[in-house]
PQR file of N, CA, C, O and H, with PARSE charges and radii, in Angstrom:
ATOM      1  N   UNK A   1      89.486  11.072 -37.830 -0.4000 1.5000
ATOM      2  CA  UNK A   1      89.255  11.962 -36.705 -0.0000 2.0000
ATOM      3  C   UNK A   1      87.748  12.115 -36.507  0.5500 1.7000
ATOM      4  O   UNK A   1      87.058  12.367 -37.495 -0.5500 1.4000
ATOM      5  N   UNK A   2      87.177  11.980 -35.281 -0.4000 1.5000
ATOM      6  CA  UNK A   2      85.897  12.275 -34.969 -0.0000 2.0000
ATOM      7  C   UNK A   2      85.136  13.711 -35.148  0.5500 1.7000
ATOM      8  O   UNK A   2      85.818  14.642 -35.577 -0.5500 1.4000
ATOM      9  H   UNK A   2      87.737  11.775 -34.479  0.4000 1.0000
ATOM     10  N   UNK A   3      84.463  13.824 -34.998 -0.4000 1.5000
ATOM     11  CA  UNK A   3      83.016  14.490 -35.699 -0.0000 2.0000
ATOM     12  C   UNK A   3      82.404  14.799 -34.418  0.5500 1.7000
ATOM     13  O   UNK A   3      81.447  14.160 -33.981 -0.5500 1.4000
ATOM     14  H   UNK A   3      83.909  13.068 -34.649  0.4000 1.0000
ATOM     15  N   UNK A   4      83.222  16.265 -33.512 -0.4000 1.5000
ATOM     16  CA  UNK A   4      83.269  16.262 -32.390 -0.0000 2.0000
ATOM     17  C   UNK A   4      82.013  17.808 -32.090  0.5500 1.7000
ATOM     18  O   UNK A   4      81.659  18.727 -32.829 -0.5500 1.4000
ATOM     19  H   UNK A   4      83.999  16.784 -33.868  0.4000 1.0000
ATOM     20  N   UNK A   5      81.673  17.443 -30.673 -0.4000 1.5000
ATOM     21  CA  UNK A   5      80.577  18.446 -30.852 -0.0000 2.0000
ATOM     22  C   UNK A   5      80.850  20.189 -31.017  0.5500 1.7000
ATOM     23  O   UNK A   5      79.935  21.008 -30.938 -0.5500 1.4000
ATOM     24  H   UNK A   5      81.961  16.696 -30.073  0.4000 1.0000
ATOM     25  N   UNK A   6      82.011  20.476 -31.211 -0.4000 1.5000
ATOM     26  CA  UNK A   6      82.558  22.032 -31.320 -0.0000 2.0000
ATOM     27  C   UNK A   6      81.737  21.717 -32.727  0.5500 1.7000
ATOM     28  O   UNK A   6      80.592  22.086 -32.992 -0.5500 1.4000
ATOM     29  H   UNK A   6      82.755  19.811 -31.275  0.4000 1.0000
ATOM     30  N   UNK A   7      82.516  21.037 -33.449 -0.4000 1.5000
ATOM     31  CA  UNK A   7      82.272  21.115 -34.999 -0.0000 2.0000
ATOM     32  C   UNK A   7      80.565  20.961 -35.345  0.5500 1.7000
ATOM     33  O   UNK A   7      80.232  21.515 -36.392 -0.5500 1.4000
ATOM     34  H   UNK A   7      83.445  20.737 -33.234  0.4000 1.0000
ATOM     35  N   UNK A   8      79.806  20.484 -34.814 -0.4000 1.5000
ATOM     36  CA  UNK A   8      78.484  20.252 -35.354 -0.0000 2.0000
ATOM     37  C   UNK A   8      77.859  21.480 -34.685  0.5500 1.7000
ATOM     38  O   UNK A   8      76.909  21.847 -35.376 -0.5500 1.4000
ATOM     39  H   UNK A   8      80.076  20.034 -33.963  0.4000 1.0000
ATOM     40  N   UNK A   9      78.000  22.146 -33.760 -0.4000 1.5000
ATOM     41  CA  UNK A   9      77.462  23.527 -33.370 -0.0000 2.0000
ATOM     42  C   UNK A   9      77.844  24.578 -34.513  0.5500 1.7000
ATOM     43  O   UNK A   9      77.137  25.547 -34.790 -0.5500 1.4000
ATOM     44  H   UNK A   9      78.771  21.848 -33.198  0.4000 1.0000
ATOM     45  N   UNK A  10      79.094  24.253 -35.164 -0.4000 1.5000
ATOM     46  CA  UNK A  10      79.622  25.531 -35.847 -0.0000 2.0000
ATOM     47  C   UNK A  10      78.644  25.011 -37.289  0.5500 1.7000
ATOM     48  O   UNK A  10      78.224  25.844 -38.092 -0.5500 1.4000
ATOM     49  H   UNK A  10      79.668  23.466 -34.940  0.4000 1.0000
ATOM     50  N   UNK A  11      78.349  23.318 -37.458 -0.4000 1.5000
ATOM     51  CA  UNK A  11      77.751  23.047 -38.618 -0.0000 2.0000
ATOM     52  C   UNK A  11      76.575  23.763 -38.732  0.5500 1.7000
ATOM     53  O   UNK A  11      76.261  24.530 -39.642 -0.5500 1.4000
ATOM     54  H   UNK A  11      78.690  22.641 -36.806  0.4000 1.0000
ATOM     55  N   UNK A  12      75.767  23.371 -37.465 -0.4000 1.5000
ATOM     56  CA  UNK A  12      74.285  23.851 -37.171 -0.0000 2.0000
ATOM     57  C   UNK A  12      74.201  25.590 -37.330  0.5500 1.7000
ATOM     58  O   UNK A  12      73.266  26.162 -37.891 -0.5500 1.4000
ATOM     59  H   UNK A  12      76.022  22.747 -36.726  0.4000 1.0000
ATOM     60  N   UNK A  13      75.384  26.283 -36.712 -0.4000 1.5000
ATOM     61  CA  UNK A  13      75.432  28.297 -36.793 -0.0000 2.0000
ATOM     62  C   UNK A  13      75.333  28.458 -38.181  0.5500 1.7000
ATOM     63  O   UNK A  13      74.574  29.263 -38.722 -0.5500 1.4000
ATOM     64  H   UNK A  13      76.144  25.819 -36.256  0.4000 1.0000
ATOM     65  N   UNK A  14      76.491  27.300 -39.058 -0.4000 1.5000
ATOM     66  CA  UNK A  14      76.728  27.762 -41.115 -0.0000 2.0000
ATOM     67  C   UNK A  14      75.365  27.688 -41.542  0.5500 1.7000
ATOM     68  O   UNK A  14      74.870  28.652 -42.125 -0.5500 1.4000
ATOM     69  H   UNK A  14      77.107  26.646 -38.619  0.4000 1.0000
ATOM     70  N   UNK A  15      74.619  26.521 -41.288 -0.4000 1.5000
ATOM     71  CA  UNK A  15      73.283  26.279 -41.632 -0.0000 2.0000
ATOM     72  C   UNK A  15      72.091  27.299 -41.880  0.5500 1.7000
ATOM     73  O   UNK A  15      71.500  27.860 -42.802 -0.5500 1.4000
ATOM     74  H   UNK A  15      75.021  25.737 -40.813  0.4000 1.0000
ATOM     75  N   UNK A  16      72.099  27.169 -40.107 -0.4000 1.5000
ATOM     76  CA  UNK A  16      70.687  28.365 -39.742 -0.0000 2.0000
ATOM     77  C   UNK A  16      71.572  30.017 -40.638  0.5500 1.7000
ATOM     78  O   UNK A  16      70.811  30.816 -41.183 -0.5500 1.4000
ATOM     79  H   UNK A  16      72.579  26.714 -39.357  0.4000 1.0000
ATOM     80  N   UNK A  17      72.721  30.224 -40.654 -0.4000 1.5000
ATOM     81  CA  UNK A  17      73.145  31.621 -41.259 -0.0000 2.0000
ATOM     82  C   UNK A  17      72.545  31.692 -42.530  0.5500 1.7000
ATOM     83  O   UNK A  17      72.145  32.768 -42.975 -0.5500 1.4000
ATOM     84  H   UNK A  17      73.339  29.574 -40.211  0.4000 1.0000
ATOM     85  N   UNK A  18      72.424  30.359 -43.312 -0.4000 1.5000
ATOM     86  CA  UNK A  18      72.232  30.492 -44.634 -0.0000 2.0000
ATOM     87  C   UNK A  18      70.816  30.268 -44.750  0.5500 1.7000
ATOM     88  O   UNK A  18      70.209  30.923 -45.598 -0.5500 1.4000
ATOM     89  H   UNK A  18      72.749  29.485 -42.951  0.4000 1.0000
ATOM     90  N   UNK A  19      70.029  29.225 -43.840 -0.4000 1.5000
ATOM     91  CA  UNK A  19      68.477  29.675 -43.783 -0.0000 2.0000
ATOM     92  C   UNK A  19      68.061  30.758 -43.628  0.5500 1.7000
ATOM     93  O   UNK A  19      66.925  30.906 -44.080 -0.5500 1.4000
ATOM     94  H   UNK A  19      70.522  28.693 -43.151  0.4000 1.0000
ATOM     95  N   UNK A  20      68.671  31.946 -42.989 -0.4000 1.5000
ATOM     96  CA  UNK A  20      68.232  32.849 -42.592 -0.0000 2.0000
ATOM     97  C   UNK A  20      68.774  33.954 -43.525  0.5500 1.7000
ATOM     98  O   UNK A  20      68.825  35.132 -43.173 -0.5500 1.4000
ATOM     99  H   UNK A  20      69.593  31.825 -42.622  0.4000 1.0000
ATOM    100  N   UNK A  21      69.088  33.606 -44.471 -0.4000 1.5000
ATOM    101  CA  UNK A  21      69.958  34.504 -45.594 -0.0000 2.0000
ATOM    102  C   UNK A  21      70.898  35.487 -45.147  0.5500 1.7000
ATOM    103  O   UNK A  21      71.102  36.530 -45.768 -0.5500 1.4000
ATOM    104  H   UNK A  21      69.046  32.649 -44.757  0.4000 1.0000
ATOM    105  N   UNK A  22      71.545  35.139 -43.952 -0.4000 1.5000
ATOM    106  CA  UNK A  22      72.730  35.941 -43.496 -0.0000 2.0000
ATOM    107  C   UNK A  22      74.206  35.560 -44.539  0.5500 1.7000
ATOM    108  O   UNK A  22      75.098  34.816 -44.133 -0.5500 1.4000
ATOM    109  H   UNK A  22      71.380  34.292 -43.447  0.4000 1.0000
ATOM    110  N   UNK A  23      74.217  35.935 -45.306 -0.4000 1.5000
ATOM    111  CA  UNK A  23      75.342  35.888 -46.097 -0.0000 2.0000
ATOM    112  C   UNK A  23      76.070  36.078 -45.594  0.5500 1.7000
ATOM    113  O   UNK A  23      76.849  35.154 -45.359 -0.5500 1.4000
ATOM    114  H   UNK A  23      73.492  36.540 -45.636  0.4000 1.0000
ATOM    115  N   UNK A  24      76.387  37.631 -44.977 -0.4000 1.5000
ATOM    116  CA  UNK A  24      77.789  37.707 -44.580 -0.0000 2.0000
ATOM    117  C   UNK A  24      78.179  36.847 -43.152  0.5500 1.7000
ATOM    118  O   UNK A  24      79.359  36.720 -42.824 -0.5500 1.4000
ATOM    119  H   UNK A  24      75.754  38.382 -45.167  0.4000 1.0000
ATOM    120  N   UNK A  25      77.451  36.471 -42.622 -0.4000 1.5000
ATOM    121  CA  UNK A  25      77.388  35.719 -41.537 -0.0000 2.0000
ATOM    122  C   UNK A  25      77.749  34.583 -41.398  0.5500 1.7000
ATOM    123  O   UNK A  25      78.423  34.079 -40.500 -0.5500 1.4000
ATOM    124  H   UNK A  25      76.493  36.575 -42.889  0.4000 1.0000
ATOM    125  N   UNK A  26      77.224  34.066 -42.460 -0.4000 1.5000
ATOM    126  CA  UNK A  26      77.638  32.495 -43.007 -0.0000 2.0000
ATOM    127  C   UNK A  26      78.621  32.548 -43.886  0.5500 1.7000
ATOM    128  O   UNK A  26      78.967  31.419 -44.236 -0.5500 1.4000
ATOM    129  H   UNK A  26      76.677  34.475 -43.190  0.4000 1.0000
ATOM    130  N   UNK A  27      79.305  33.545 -44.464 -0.4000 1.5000
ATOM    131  CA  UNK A  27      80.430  33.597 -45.024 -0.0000 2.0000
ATOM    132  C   UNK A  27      81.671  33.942 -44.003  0.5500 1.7000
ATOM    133  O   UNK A  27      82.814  33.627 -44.334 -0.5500 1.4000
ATOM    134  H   UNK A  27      79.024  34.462 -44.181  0.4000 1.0000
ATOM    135  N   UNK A  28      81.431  34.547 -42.849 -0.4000 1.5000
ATOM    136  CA  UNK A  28      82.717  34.439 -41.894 -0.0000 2.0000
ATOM    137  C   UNK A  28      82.721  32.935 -41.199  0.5500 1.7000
ATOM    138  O   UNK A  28      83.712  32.338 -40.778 -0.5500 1.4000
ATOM    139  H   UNK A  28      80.502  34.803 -42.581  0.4000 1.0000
ATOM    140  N   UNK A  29      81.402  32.502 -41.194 -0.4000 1.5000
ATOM    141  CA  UNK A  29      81.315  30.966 -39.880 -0.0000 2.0000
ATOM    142  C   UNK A  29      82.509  30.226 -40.360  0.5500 1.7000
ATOM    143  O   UNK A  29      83.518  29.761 -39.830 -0.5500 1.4000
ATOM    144  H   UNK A  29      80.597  32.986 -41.536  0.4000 1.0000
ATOM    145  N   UNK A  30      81.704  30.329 -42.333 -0.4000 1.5000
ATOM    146  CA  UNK A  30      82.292  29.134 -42.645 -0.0000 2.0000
ATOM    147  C   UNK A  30      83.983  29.121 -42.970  0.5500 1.7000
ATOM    148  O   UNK A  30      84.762  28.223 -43.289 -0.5500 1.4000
ATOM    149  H   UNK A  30      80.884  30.707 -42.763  0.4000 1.0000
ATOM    150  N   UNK A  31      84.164  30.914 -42.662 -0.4000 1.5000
ATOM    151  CA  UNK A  31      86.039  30.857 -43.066 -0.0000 2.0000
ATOM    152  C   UNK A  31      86.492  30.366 -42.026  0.5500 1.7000
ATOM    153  O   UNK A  31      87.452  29.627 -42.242 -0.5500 1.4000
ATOM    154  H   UNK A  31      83.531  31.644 -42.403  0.4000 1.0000
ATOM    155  N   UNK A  32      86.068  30.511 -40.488 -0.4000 1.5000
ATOM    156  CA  UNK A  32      86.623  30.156 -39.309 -0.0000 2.0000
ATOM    157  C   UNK A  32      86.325  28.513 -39.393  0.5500 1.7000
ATOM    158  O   UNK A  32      87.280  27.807 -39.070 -0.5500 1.4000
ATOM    159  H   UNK A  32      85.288  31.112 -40.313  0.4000 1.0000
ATOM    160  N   UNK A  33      85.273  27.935 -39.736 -0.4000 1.5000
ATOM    161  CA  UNK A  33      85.190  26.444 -39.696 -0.0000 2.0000
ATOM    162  C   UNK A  33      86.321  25.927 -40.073  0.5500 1.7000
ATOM    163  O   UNK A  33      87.232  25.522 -39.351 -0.5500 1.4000
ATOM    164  H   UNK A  33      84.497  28.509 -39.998  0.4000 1.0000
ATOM    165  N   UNK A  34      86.236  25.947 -41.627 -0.4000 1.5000
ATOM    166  CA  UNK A  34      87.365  25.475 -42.463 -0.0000 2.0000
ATOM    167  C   UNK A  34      88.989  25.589 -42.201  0.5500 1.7000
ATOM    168  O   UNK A  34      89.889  24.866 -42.631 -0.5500 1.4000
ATOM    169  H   UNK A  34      85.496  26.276 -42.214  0.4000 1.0000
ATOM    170  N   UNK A  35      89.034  26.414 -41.592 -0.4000 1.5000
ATOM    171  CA  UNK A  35      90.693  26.466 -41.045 -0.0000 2.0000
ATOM    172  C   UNK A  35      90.817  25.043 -39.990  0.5500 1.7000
ATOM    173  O   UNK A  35      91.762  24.272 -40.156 -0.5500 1.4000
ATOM    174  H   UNK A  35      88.304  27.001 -41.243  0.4000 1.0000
ATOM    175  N   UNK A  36      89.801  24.790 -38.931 -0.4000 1.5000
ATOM    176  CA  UNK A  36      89.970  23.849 -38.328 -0.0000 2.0000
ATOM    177  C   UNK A  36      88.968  22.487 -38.725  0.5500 1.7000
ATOM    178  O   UNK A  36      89.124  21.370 -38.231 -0.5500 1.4000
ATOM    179  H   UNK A  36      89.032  25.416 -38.796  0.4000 1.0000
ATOM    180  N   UNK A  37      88.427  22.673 -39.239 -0.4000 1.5000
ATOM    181  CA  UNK A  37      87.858  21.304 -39.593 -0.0000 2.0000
ATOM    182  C   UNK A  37      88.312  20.364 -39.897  0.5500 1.7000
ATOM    183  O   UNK A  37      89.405  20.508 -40.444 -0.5500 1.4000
ATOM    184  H   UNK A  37      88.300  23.580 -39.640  0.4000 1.0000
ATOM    185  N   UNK A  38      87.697  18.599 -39.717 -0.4000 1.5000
ATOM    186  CA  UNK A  38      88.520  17.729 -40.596 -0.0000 2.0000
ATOM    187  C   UNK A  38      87.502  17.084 -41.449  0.5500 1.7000
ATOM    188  O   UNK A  38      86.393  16.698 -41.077 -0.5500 1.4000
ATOM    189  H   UNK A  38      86.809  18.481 -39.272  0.4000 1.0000
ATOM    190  N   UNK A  39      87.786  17.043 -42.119 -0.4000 1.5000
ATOM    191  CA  UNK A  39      87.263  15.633 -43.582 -0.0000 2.0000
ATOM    192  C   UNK A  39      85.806  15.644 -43.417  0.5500 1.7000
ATOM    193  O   UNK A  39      84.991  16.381 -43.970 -0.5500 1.4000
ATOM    194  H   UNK A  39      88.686  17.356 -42.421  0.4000 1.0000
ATOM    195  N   UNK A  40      85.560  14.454 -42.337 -0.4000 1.5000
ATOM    196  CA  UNK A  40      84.520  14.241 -41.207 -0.0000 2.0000
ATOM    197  C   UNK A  40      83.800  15.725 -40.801  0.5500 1.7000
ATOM    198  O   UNK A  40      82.583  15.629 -40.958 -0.5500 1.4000
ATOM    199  H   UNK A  40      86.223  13.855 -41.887  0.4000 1.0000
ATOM    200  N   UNK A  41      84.006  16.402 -40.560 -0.4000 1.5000
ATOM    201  CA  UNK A  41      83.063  17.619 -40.472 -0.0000 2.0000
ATOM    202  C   UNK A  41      82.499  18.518 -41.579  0.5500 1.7000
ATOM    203  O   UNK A  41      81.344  18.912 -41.738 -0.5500 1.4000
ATOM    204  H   UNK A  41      84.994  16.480 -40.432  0.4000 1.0000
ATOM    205  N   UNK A  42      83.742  18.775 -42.396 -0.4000 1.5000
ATOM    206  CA  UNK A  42      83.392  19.112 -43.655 -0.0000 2.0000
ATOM    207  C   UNK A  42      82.224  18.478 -44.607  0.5500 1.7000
ATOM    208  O   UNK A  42      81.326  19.236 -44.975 -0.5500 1.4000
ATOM    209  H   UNK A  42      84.681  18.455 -42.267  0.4000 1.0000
ATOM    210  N   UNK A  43      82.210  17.139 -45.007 -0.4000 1.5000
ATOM    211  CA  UNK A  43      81.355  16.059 -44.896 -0.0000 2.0000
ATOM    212  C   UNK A  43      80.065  16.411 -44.524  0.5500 1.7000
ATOM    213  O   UNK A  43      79.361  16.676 -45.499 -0.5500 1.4000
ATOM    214  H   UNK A  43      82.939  16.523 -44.709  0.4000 1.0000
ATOM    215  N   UNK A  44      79.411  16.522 -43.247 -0.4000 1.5000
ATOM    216  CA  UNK A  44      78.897  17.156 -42.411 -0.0000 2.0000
ATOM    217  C   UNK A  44      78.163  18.128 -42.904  0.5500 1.7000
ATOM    218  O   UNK A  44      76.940  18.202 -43.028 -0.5500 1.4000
ATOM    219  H   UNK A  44      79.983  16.306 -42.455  0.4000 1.0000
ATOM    220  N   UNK A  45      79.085  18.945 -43.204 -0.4000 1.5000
ATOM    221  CA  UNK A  45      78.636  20.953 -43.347 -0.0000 2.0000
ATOM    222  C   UNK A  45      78.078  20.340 -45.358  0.5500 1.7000
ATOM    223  O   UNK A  45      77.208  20.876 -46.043 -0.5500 1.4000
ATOM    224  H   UNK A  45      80.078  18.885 -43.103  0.4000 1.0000
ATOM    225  N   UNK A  46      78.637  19.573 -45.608 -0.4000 1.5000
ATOM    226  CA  UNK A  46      77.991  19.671 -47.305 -0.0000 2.0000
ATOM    227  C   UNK A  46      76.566  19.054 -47.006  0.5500 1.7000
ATOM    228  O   UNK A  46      75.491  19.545 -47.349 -0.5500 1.4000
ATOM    229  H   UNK A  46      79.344  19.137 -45.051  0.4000 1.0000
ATOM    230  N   UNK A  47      76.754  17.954 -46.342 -0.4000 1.5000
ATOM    231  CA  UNK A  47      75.861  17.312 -46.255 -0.0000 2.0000
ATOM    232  C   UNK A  47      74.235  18.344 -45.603  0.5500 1.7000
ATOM    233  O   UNK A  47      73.204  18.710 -46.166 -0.5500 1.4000
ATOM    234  H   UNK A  47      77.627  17.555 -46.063  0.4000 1.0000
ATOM    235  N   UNK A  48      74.603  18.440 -44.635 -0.4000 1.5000
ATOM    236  CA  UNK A  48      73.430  19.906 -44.437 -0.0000 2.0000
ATOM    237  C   UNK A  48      72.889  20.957 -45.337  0.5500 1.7000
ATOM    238  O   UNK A  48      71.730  21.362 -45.435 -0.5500 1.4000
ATOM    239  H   UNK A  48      75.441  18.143 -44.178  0.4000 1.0000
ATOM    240  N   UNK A  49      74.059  21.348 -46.031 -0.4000 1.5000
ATOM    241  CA  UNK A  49      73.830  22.467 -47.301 -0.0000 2.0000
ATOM    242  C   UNK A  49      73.201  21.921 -47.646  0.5500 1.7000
ATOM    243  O   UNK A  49      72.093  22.449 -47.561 -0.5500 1.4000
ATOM    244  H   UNK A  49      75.000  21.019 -45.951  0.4000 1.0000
ATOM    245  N   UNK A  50      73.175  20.677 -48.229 -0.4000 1.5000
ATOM    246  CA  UNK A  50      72.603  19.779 -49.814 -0.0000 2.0000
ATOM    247  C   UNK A  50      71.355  19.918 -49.144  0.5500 1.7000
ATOM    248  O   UNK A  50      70.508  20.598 -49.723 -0.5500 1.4000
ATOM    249  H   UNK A  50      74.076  20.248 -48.299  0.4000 1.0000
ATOM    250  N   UNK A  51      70.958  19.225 -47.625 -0.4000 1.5000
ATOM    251  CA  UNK A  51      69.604  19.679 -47.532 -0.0000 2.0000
ATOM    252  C   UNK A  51      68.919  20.652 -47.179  0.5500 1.7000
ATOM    253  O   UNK A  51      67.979  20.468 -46.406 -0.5500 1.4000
ATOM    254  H   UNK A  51      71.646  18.673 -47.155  0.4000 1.0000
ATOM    255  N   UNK A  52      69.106  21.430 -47.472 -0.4000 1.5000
ATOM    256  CA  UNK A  52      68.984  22.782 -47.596 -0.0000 2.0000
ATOM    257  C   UNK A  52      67.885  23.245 -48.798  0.5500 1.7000
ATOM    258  O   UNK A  52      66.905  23.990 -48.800 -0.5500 1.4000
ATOM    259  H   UNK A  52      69.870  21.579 -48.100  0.4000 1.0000
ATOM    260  N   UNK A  53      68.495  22.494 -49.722 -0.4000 1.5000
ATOM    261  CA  UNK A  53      67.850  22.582 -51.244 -0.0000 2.0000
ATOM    262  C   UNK A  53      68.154  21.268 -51.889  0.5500 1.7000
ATOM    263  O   UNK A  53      69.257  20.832 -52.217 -0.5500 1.4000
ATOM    264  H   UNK A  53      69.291  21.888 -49.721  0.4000 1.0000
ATOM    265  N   UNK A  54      66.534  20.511 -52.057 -0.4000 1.5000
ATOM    266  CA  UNK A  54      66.288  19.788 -51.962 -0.0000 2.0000
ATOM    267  C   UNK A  54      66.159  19.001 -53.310  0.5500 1.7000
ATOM    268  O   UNK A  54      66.018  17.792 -53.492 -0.5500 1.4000
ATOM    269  H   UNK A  54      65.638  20.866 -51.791  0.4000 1.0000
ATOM    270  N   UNK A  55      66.267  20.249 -54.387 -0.4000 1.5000
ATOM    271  CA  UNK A  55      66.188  19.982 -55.981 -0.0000 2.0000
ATOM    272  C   UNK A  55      67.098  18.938 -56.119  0.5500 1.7000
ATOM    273  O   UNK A  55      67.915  18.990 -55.200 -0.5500 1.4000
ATOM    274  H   UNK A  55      66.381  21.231 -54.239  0.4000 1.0000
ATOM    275  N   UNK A  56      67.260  18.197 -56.730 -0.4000 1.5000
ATOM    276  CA  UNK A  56      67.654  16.768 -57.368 -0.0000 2.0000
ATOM    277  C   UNK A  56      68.983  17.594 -58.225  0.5500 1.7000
ATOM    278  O   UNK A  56      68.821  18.649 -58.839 -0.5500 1.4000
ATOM    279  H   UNK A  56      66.596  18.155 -57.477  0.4000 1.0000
ATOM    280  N   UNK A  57      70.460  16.768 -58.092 -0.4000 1.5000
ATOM    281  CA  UNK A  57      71.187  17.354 -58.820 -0.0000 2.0000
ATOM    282  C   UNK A  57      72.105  16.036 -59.309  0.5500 1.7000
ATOM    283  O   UNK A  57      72.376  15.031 -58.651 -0.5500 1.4000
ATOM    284  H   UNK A  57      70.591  15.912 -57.593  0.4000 1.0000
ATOM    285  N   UNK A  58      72.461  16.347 -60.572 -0.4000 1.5000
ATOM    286  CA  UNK A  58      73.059  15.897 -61.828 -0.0000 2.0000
ATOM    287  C   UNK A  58      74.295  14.805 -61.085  0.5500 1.7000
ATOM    288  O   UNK A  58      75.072  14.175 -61.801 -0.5500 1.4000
ATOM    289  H   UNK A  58      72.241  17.163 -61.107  0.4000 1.0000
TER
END
């Protein structure tokens, strides 16, 4: 399933919530994401986190 632009707006809102240390903010985005997301977006939303923080991991 494609990697459609609803989903990369909601990627880009989880993102900037968590740059911006909105916790609770980015903790509702990402409950509403995940109910509809697929694979391919999810994917996506890690992939952004990871750069986020850039430390090298195991």
């Amino acid at each position: 399933m494609p990697f459609d632009e609803v989903q990369r707006r909601a990627v880009e809102e989880i993102v900037e919530a968590v740059r911006s240390r909105k916790h609770r903010r980015a903790g509702v985005l990402l409950e509403q994401f995940v109910v509809s997301a697929n694979l391919t977006a999810l994917g996506a939303l890690r992939t952004a986190l990871r750069e986020l923080d850039p430390s090298p991991k195991p």
